[in-house]
Each structure stands twice: as C-alpha cells, then as structure tokens.
C-alpha positions in Angstrom: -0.3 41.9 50.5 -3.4 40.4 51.2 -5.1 42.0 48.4 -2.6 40.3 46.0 -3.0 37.3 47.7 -6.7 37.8 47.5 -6.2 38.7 43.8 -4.0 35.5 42.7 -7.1 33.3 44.3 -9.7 34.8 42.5 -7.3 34.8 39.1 -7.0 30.7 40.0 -10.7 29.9 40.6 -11.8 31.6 37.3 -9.2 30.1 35.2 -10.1 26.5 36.5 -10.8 24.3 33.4 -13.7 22.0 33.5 -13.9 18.7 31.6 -13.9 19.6 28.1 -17.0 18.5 25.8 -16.3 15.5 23.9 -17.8 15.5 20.4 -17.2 11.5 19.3 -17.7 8.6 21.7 -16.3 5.3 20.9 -18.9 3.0 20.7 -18.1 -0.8 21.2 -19.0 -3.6 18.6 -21.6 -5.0 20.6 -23.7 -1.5 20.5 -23.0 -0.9 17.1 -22.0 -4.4 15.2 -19.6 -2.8 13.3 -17.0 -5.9 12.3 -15.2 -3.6 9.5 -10.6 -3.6 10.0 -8.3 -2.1 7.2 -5.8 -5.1 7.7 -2.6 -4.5 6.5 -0.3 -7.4 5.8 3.5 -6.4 4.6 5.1 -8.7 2.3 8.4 -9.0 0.4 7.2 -7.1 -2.7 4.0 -5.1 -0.9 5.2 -3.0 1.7 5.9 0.7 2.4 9.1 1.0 0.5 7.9 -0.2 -2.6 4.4 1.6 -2.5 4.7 5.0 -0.7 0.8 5.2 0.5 0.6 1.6 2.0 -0.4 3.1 5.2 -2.9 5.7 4.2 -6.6 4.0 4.9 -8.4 3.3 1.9 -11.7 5.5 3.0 -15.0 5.8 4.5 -18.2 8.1 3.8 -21.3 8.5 5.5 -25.0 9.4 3.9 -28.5 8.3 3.9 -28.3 5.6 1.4 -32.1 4.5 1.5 -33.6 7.9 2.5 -34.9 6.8 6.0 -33.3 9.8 7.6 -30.5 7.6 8.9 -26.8 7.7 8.5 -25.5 4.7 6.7 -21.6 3.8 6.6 -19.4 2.5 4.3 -15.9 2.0 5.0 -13.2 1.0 1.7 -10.3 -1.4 2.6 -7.0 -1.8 0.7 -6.5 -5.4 1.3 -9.6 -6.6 2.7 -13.3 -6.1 1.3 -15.1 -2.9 1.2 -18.0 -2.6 3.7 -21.6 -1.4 3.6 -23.3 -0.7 6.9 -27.0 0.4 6.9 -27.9 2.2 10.1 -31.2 0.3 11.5 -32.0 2.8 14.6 -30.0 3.2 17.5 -26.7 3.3 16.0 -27.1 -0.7 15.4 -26.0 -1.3 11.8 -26.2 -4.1 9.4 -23.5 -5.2 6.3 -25.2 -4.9 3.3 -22.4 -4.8 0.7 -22.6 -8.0 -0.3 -26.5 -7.6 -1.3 -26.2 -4.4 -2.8 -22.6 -5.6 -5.1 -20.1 -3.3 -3.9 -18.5 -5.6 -1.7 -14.9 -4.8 -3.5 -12.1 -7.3 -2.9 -8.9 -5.7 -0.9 
C-alpha cells in the first residue's frame, strides 16, 4: 500500500504543469503609440446580412519597409483609414501613411 501511495505522489509531482511560455505580450499604447481600431459601424443597408464578410478585419502585414532591420506595421481598415507604422527602436512606432500616400479611406 504504501508503495502505491508512494507511486501516485511521485506520478503527481512530475506531471505538475508550470506556467506555460507566452509567445505575444500585449503591449499598451503608451509603450508602443499604436492608435490604429477597425471601427465597424452597422447601418440600415451596411451590415452583416447584406455583406457576408462585414466582420472579417481588413488586414495587417509586417516587414522592414526602410531596411533599418526593424519591423514596421501596417494595419488595413474597412471603414476607417489604413495605417502605416514605422518601428523607431524599442517597439515605439510612428504613422507614416499619410507621408508616404497609402493612407486609404475606409
């Protein structure tokens, strides 16, 4: 008996789970400066029954944009303007979109 109550103990204390690793932190506006929000507004005529993908997010990709080794961001809306963010160090980023003319209306 005591070897299977010495065998459930060890069986417990191995399969302990620690804190999983977290890949992706959320990093808050005033570390970052990212502003960018998909707004959606339903109306009459625009809303999910009449368009079947009002809901799906219009997009975002990451790259280097100026080949300074950083990542840059830009983030496509579907009823707001599109947003360029150029990474300045330190995760702090700055809009560009509207000086480099791909600031798309929503």
């Amino acid at each position: 008996m005591r070897l299977l109550h010495l065998s459930l103990l060890i069986v417990l204390l191995t399969n302990c789970e620690r804190s999983p690793k977290t890949f992706f932190e959320d990093l808050p506006y005033s570390k970052t400066r990212i502003t960018f929000k998909n707004r959606l507004e339903e109306s009459e005529q625009f809303n999910v029954l009449n368009y079947g993908y009002f809901y799906n997010g219009g997009g975002v990709a990451a790259g280097d944009i100026n080949n300074d080794g950083l990542t840059d961001i830009y983030f496509t809306g579907n009823l707001v303007a599109s947003h360029l963010y150029l990474n300045e160090g330190e995760w702090k980023f700055k809009n560009i979109a509207k000086e480099a003319g791909v600031e798309a209306a929503g």
